[in-house]
N, C-alpha and C positions, 0 to 999 in steps of 0.2 A: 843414337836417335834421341838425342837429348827435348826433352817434354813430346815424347810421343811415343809413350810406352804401353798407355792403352792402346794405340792405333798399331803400335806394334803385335800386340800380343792378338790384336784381333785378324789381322795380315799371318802371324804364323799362324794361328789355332783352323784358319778352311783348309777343311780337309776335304769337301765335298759342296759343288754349288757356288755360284758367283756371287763376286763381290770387287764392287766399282770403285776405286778412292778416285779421290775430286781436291782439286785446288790450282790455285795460281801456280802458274812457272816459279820454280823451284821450294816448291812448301815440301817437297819431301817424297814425292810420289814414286820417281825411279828409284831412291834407296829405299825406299820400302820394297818395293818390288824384287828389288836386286836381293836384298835379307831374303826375301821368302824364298827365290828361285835358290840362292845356296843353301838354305837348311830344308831344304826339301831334296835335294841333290841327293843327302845321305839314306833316305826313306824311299824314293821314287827314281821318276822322271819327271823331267821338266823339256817344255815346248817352248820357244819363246818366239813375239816379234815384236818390231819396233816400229811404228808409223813413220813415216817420212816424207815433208811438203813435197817433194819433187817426184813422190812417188801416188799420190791420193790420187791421183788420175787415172789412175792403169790400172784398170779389173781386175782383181786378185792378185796382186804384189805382195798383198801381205799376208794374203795364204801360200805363195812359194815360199816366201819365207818361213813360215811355220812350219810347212811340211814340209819341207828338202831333208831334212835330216831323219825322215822317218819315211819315206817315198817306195823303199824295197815291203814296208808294212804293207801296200796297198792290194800286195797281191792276195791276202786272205779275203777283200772284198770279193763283193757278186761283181759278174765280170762289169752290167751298167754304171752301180755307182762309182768302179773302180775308173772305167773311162769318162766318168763324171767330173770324179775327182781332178784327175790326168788333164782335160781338155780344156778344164779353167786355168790351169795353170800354167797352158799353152805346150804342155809336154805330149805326145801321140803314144796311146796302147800299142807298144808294137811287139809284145812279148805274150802270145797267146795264153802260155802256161806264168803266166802273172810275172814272170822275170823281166827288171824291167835293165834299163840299159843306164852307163852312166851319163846323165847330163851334161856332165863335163868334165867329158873325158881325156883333155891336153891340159887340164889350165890344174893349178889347184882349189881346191875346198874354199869357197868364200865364206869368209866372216857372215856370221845369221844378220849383227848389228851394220853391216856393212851396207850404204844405201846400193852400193855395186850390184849388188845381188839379184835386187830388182828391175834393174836394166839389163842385167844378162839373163834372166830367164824369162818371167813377166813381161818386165818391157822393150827386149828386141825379137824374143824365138815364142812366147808364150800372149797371153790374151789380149795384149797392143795389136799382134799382127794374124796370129792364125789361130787363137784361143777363144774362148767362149765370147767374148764382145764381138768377134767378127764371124769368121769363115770355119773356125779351127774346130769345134764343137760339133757342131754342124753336119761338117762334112765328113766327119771319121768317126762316125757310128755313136759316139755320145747319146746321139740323137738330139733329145730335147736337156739331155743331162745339165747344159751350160747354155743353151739358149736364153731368151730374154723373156721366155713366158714364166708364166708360176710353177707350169709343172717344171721346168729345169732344174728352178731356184729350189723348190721341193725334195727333186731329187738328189741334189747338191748337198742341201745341207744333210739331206738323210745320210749320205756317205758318210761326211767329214764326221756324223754324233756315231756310227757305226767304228770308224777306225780310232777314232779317240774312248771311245767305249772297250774296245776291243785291246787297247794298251792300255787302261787303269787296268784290267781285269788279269793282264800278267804282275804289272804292281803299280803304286800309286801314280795317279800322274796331274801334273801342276801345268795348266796353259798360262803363261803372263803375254802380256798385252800394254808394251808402254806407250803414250804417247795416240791414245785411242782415236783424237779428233783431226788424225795423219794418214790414218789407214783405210783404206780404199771402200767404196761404201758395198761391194759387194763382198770382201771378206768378213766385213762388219756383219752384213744379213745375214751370211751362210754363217758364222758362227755364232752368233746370236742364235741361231734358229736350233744348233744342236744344245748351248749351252740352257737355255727354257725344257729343253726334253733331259735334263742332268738330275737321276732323282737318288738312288743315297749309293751309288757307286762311289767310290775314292776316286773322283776326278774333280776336280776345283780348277775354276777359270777365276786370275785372279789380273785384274783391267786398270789401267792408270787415265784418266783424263782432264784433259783443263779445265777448268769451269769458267764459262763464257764469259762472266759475271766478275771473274777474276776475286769473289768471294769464299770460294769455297763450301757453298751450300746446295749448288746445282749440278746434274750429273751429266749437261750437255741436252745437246739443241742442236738441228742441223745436221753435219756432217756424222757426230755420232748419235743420232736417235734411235737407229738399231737396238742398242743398247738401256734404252732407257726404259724406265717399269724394275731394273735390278735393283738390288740391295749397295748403298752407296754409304763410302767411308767421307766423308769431307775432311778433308787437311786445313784445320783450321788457322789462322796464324799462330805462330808460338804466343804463349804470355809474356809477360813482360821477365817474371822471374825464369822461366825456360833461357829466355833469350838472352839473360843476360850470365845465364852458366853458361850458354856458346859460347858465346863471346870470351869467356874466362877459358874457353880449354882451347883459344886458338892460340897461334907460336907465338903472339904479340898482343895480347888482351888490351884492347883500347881505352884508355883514362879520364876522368874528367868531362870537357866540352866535347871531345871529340866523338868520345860515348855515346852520350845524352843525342849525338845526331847521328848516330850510327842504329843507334836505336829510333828513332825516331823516322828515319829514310828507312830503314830495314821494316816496318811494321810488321817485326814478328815473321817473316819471309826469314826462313832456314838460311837459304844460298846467298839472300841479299846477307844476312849479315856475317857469312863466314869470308865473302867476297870485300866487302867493304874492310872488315877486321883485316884481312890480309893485304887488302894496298894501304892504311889507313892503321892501323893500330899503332905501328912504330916509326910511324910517317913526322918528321918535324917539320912539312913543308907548308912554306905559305896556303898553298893549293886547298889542307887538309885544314886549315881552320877557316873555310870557306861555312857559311850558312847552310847551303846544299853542296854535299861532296858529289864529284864527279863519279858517275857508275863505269861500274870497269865496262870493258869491253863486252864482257858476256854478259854480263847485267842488260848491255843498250839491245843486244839480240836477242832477249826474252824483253823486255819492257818496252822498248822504243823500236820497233819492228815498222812500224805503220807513221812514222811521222812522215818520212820521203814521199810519201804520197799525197800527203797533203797539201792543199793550195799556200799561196805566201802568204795571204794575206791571214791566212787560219795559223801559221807558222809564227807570224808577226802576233797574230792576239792571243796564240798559247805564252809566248815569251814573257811578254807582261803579266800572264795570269798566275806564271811560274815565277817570277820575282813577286808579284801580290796577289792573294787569293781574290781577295776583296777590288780587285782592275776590273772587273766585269762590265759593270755599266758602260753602253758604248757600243759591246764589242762580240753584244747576244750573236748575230748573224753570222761577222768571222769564224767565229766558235763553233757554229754547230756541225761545221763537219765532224773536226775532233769529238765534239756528243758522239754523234753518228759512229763514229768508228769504236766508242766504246773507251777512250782514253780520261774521260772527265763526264761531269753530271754539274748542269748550271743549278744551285741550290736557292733557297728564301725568293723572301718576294719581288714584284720591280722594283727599282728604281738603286739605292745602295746601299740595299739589304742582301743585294742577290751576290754566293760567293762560285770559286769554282773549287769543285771536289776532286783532285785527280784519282784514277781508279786505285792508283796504290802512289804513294810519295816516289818511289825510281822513277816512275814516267817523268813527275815534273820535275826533278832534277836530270835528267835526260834532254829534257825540253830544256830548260838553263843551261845546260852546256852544248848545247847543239851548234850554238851562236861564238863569233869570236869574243874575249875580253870587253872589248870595247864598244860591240854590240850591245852587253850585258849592263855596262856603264852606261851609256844614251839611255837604255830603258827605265832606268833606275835612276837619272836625274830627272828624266820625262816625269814618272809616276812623283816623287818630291815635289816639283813644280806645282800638281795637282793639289797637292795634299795638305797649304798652308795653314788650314782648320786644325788639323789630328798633327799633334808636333810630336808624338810619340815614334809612328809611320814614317813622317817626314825625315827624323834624324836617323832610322834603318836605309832611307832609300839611298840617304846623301852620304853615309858612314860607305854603301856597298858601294856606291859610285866615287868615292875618293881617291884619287890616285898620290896624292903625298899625308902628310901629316899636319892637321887642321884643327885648330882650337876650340873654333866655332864648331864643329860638328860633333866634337866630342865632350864640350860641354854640354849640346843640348842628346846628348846619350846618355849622358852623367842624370841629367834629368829623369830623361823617362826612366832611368831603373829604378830613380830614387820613387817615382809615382808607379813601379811595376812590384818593389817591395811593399809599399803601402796596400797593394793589394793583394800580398801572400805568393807573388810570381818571384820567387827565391832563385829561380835557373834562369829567366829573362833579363833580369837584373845583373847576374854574374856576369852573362855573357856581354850582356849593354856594357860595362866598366869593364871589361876586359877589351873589348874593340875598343871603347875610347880610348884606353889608354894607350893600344895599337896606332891613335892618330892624334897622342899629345907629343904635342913637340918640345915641351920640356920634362927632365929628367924625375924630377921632381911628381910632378903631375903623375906622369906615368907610371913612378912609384906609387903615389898613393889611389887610383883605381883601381891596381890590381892587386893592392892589400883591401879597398872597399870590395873588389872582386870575389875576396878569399872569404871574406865576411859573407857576402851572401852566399860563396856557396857553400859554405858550412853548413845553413839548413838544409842543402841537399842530401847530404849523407856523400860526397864525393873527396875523398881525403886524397886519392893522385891529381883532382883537380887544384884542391887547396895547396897543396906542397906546389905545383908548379907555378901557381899563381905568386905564392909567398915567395918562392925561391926565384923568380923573376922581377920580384918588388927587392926584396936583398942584393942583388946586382945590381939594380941603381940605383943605391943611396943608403948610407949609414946613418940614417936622422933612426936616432936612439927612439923615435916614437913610434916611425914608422916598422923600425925592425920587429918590437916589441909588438906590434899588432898584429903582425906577419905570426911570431909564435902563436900569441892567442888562439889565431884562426888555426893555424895548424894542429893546435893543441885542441880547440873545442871538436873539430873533426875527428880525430883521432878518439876519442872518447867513446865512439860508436864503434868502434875495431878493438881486438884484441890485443893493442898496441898500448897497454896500461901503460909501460917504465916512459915511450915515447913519450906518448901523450902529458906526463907528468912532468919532464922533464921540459917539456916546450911551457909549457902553464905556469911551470914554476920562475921559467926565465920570465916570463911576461910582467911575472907577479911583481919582477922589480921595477917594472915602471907604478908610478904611484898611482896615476892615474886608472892605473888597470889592476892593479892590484886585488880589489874584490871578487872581480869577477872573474878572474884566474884563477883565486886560490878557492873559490867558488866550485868551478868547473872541474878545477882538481880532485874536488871532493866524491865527486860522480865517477871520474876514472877510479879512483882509489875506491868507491861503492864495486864497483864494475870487477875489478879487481881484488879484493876482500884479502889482500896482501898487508899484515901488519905494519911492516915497512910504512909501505906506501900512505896506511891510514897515520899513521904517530908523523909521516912529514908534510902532510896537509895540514893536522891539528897545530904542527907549531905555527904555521902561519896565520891562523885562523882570526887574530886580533878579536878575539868576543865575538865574531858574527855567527848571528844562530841559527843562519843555515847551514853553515860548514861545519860547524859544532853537532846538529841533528842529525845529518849525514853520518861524518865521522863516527860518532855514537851515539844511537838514538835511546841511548838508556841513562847515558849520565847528566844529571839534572832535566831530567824529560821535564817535568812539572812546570819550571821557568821555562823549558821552549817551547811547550803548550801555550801558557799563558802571552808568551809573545805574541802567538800570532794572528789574534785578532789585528793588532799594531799595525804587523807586518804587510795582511791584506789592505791595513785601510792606506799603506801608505804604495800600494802597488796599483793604484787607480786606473784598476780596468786592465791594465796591459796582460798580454793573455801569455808570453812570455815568462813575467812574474809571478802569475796565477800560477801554472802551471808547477813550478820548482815549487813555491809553498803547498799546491795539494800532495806533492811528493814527499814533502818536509811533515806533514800529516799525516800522511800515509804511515811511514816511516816512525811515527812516535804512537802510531795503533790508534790515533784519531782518526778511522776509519768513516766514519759518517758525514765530518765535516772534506776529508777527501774528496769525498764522493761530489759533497756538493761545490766543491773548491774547481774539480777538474770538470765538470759537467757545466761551469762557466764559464773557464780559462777554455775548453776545445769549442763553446759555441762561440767565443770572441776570434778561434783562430781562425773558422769557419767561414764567418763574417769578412774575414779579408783573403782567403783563397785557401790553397791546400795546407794541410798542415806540415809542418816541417818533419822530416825523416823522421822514425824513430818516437817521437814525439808520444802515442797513443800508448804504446808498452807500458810507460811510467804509470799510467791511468787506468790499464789492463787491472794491474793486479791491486787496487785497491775496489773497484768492479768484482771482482771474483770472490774476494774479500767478505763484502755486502750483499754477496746473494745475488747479483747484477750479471748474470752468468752470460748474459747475451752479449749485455752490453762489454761485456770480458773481450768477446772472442772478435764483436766487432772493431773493438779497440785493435786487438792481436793484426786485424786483415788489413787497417788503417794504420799499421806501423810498420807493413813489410820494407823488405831493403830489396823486393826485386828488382833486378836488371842491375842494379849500383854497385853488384858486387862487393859488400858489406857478410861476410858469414855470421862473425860474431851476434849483430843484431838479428841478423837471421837465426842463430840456436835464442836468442832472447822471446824471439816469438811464436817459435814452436814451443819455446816450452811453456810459455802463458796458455796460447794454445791447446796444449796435450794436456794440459792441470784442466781445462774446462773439461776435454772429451772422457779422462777419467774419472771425473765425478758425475757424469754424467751418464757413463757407463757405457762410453764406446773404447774400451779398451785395447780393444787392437788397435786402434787411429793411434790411442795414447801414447802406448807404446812406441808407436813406428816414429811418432812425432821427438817423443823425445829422445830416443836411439839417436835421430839425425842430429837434436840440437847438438849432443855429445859429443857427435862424430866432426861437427864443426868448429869444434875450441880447443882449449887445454884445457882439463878442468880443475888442474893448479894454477892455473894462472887466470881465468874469467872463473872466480869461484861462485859469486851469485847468480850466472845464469846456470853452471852446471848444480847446485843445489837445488834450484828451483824445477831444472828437467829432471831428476832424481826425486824429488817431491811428486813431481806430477808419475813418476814408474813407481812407486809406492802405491801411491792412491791406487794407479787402475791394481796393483796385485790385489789390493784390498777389495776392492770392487768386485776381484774375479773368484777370491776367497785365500786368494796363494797366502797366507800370513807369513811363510817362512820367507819367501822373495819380499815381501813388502816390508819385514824386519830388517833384510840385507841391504836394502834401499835405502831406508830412514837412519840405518847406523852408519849410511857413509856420509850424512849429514854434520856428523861428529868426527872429531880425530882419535887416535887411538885412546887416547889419554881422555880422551871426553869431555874435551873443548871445541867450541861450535868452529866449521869447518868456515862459515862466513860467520862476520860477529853481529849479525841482523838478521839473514836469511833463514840461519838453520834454526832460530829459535822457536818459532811456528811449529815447528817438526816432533818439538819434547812429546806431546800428546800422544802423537803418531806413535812414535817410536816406544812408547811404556804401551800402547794396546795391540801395536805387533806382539811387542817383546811376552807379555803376560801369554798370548796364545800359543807363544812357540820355545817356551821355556826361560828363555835370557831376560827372568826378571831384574836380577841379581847385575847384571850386568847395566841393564838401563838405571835401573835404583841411581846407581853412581853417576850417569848423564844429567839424571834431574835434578839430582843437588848440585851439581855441581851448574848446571845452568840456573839453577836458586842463586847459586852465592853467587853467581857474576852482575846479577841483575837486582841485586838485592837493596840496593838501596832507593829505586825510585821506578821498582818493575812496571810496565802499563798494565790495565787493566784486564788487557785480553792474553797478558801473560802470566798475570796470577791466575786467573781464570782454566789457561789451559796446565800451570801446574800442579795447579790442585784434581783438575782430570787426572793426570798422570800420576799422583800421587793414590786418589782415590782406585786404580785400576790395579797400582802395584803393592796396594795395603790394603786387601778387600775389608780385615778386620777394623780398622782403623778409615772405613772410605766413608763413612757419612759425613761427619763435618765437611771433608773435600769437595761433597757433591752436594754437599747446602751451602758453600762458601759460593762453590761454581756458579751454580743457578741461581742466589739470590742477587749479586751482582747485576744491579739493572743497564750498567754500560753492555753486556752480554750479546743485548741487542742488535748491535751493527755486526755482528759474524754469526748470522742466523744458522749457516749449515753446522758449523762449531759446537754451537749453542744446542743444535737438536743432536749431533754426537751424545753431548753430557747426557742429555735427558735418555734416550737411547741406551748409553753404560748404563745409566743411574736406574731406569725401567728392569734393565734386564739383573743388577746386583737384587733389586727389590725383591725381584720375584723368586730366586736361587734363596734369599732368606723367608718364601713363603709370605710375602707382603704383597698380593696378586694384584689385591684392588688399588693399592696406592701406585704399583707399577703401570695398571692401566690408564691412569690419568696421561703422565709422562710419555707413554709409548702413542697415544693419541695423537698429543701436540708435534713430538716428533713426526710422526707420519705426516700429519700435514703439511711440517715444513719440508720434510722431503720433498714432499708429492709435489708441492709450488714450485721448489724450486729444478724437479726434475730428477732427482738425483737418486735413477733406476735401480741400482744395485741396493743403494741404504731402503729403497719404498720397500723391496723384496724382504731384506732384514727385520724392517719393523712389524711387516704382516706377518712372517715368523714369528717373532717373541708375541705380537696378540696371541697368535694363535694359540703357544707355548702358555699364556694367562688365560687361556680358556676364551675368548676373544673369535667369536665366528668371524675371522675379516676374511672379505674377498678383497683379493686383488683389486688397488687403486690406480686408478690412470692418473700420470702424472698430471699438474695443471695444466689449462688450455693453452696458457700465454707459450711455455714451454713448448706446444706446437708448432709454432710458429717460427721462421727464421729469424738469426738477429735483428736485422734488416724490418722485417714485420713486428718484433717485438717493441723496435726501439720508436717506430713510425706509433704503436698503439700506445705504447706510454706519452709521448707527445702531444696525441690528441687526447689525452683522458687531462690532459695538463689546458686544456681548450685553445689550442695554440689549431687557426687554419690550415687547408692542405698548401694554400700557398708560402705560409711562414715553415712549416715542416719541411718543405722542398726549399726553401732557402738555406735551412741549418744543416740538410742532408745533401742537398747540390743536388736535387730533385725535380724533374715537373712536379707542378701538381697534378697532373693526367696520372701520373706514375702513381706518386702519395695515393690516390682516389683508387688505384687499381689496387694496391697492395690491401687499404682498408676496405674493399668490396672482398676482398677475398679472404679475408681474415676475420671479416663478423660471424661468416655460419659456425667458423671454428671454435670462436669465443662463445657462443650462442648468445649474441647479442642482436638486436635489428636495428638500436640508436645509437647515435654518436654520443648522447646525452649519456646513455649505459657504462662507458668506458670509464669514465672515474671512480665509478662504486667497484667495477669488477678489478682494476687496478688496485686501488685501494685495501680492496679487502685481500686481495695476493699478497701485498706485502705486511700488511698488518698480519697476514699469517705465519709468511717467509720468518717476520721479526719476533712472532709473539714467545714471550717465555712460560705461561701459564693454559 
């Protein structure tokens, strides 16, 4: 039950009292259902029915179903309800002392799921012919038991809450109910009617229905309203990352393009996408690199149920509307049956604003292939023809309607991707150059679209797309530039996976074209960060020709000073591109110029913004200089805007749990932390991706500390280190020395860390940054108590100090609480002050609790401080309130965020009572003084 393990765990945990789940055909309902009925098996009984169209017509069909298996029970009822029971279900009391007879006594045991069932009892012998709808109730004593007035229904349902009452009480028992809006509306009433009277017996009615709405939020209307007023699960669609681990655990996990529209038709629909993956995943057929993939068979009989009945001419204007959303204009009236039936919703306003919405993407690709080939070509030049304004449209309509291989149409695709990348459409563009080059008719051409192919989908995070794109650009043509580009792409993708030696190896091949050269041994540089493999770093470095990005990377300690001073140069000659921005705030980051990072990446992600979504991955790099700076929100926002859901990426995926889990332990949700970074672990090597697993090992240190564990938060920090006590990455783990001497001092293994910090002294020793003398003289001051003042007046006098606020109130914090162990109370009150502060701003629960301790320990009456208000708020509201205190409108805020401003205006309405502010004017003072406190050292 992949991403539905809340929904699971609330499906097993009724034990008593209903509960409705809700969703579109195949979100999941019947295996849900099915889970419960087999792990209840082992504890109880289990009733089960199954609704079925051919059967919703016939008076309690699906109460013979329910009951047939437990029909000899009925003889403990009073003799009325028992002929109650009996006459609705068209069976006759004929066993005075309650023995009843068999049913069916020549044939064998029908299957319960079998629609058979209800034609042989219900609807040939039972309430079709002589049972409670007609003559059958009636006339053999029932009485009113099965009639059509109230008291019947009364009496009925009284029975069925009597005999199901009467089997929990010998032991537990589970009624399931699939396919609720099937089942006939009188076993709907009468079991409704006992399940309302279910009060804490061990009996649990547990009910599956569609939701009309095919959204998953409504529990039915109609046919099932019986039912309505329960307690309702909605099956919502999967996310994107759920859906796209399904897709990873079927026999043939889908790659590339074919993905991206496997996801994209599936919306998060369970069955759609295990259905698609399985005709589609290992599929090389023209058929399968269609724009909309044909739905199976079973697919068209849950989605496309209701087209045959539609008129032609509504058949004829869904077709179009299913080749173009945007076809509307025209063709309101054809359409609205399809409204009417509930297949589409006509959206915007008249004229050719207005689009169509199918209810879920299978209908309109159902509706696309309804029609022959050729159909589908007429409609698709028609619409073209239309469209000579928007050449973008026009070269999709003529591309689909192409039937040989044409220059003109794949030049003007070569177009629109080039004007779909200008605007951040990174998968529009792959796929645009990938059909063109499907319809260049020379070899050449066709080579180089599907390396400009590879190139953009690199920014997807898709590395089976890129390899197939490359490795189809390599089969036609050995132009030494083209192949070499082909590496590149493969190589830059590759960089996001665990795939360090590949990745390196394709980069390095590239690096021999001249022309690519930089930015190959560039890009290598990243694998080889990523990978924190000596190797790997010494054969970047030969290549490096002086460049001092590759050089900052490789080693951001040797001659830091000169690649500091570079990079003003560097920005002024990266004009604007947010690409280049980006790698230098990283290049920043990375030399513990932390401040200007911040401000580096905070205008390289609003330039990325500015032209569409960011590329894969992208936000991580910016995470952790955010996290860094106090920026804690904007960390995790970063973390949520880097995921690699659905792409099938693990690597990047532990990359951002563990950014992630480092905010939720400092913050002091500790179990998340944990859990977070367990998984990142469990998705890598962590000999081979050594700075992400450093960095998820950083963040299970913190939360032990957090939790007070100091022996676990030393085992943690020391696997930061190698035996010998050389840093496990040669950037990552340096951060950690501090950690690891304030575990270490609490849990004995001073003596042991002593020898990590020198020796991470002498590796960094000739041009250490500031925020690493900084933290080694903490560590020094913690594991020399006698010898720790100078350490802790080097630390804090340090005014760079500033940009690692949380760091910075650590020192103060040690340095309060040595003061005061030497009877210096009032000097240690100063420092524990200012720490507390910066705690409290920037959130950071577990260290606020610390500090109110050691006041207290100074004699300090502190109560308990509530973190700051900002910190209340979600990132999302933090990042919306820092914005406006920047006097930026709610319209410009919702540009940079892909926001309304309705939205923006909603979030800041409900985040002033928190802040206790009433103006918009308020917001810069009360920012402002947050971080001036986040930062302050005195």
């Amino acid at each position: 039950m992949v991403g539905r393990e809340s929904e699971s765990a609330a499906v097993l945990g009724l034990t008593s009292g209903v509960l409705i789940l809700t969703g579109e055909p195949g979100a999941g309902k019947s295996t849900l259902l099915h889970l419960a009925a087999e792990r209840h098996r082992g504890r109880g009984r289990v009733l089960r029915m199954t609704g079925s169209e051919s059967e919703v017509d016939l008076p309690f069909a699906g109460l013979h179903q329910l009951l047939r298996p437990v029909l000899d029970e009925t003889a403990s009822l009073p003799a009325r309800q028992r002929s109650a029971l009996l006459g609705a279900m068209g069976l006759m009391d004929t066993a005075p002392d309650g023995a009843l007879p068999d049913p069916n006594p020549d044939g064998p045991t029908p299957d319960p799921e079998d629609t058979g069932t209800g034609r042989t009892g219900a609807g040939r012998t039972g309430a079709g012919r002589t049972g409670a709808g007609r003559t059958g109730a009636g006339r053999t004593g029932a009485g009113e038991s099965a009639g059509s007035g109230p008291p019947g229904r009364l009496l009925l349902g009284v029975a069925l809450l009597a005999l199901l009452s009467e089997l929990a009480r010998r032991s537990p028992l589970l009624v399931v109910v699939d396919d609720v809006q099937w089942v006939d509306t009188g076993t709907l009433e009468t079991l409704a009617f006992a399940a309302r009277r279910i009060h804490d017996e061990p009996l649990a009615v547990l009910a599956g229905t569609r939701s009309p709405t095919g959204d998953g939020t409504t529990a039915g209307a109609g046919a099932t309203a019986p039912f309505a007023g329960f307690p309702t699960l909605p099956l919502a669609p999967l996310d994107t990352a759920a859906a796209g681990l399904l897709l990873d655990r079927q026999p043939h996990p889908p790659t590339g393009g074919r993905r991206l529209r496997i996801l994209d038709q599936a919306a998060g629909n369970p069955l759609a996408l295990v259905e698609l993956a399985r005709a589609y995943g290992a599929c090389g057929t023209e058929t399968a690199d269609e724009e909309l993939l044909p739905p199976t068979d079973r697919l068209l009989r849950l989605f496309a149920a209701d087209l045959d009945a539609l008129p032609d001419a509504t058949r004829r204007a869904l077709l179009l509307v299913a080749a173009d959303d945007r076809a509307v204009p025209g063709r309101i009236e054809e359409l609205a049956p399809a409204e009417a039936a509930g297949l589409l919703r006509i959206t915007g306003g008249a004229g050719g604003g207005r689009r169509a919405r199918f209810r879920h993407p299978l209908i309109r690709s159902a509706v696309y292939h309804s029609v022959p080939l050729a159909d589908r070509r007429a409609a698709h030049r028609g619409l073209a023809a239309s469209l000579t304004a928007e050449p973008d449209r026009r070269a999709w309509h003529l591309a689909a309607a192409a039937e040989e291989p044409d220059e003109e149409i794949a030049a003007a695709l070569e177009e629109a991707a080039a004007r779909a990348l200008e605007r951040g459409g990174h998968t529009a563009a792959a796929t645009a150059l990938e059909r063109a080059a499907g319809l260049s008719p020379g070899a050449y051409d066709r080579a180089r679209r599907l390396v400009g192919a590879a190139g953009a989908a690199a920014s997807t995070g898709q590395p089976g797309w890129v390899r197939q794109l490359a490795a189809g650009a390599a089969a036609l043509t050995d132009d030494p530039a083209l192949v070499a580009e082909a590496s590149l792409r493969v190589g830059q993708v590759l960089t996001l996976t665990a795939e360090h030696d590949g990745a390196l190896s394709s980069l390095l091949r590239a690096a021999e074209a001249p022309e690519l050269r930089r930015i190959a041994v560039a890009t290598a540089s990243v694998a080889g960060f990523y990978s924190g493999d000596e190797e790997h770093r010494l054969a970047v470095r030969a290549r490096a020709d002086g460049d001092p990005w590759t050089l900052a990377v490789t080693d951001p300690t040797e001659r830091r000073a000169d690649r500091v001073a570079a990079l003003p140069e560097l920005m002024e000659r990266a004009g604007g591109d947010p690409a280049v921005l980006t790698s230098l705030g990283a290049m920043a980051w990375l030399l513990d110029e932390t401040a200007l990072a911040v401000r580096i990446f905070d205008d390289a992600l609003h330039r990325w913004r500015l032209r569409g979504a960011l590329p894969t991955g992208l936000g991580c790099s910016a995470g952790w200089a955010y996290l860094d700076h106090g920026l804690w929100a904007q960390a995790r926002l970063a973390a949520a805007n880097s995921t690699s859901a659905g792409i099938g990426l693990p690597h990047l995926d532990a990359a951002v749990r563990s950014l992630d889990s480092a905010v939720l332990a400092l913050t002091g949700q500790t179990a998340e932390a944990r859990d977070g970074a367990g998984a990142a672990l469990s998705l890598i090597d962590p000999h081979r991706s050594r700075a992400v697993a450093v960095r998820a090992r950083w963040a299970l240190g913190t939360a032990a500390v957090a939790d007070g564990d100091q022996m676990s938060a030393y085992e943690h920090f020391r696997l930061l280190f190698t035996a010998d006590g050389d840093p496990v990455h040669y950037a990552c783990s340096l951060p950690g020395v501090a950690e690891l001497a304030a575990a270490a001092v609490r849990t004995g293994n001073g003596a042991e860390a002593a020898v990590i910090v020198e020796r991470t002294a002498e590796g960094v020793a000739d041009d250490p940054s500031p925020r690493l003398r900084i933290l080694l003289h903490r560590a020094r001051a913690l594991l020399e108590p006698d010898r720790a003042e100078p350490h802790f007046d080097a630390a804090l006098s340090d005014p760079a100090g500033v940009q690692w606020p949380f760091e910075r109130a650590q020192i103060l914090l040690d340095h309060a609480e040595w003061l005061r162990r030497r009877h210096r109370v009032t000097e240690a009150r100063t420092g524990l002050n200012t720490a507390l502060e910066t705690f409290r701003r920037l959130g950071a629960r577990p260290w606020i609790d610390r500090a109110n301790a050691e006041l207290r320990a100074a004699g300090v009456d502190s109560t308990p401080t509530a973190p700051d208000a900002l910190t209340s708020l979600t990132p999302q509201q933090q990042h919306i309130i820092r914005l406006a205190a920047q006097g930026l409108s709610n319209r410009e805020i919702g540009e940079r965020l892909f926001l309304s401003p309705r939205t923006v205006g909603s979030h800041l309405y409900r985040s002033f009572p928190k802040l206790g502010v009433t103006a918009r004017s308020q917001l810069r003072d009360l920012v402002e003084a947050s971080s001036a406190a986040v930062g302050c050292g005195v």
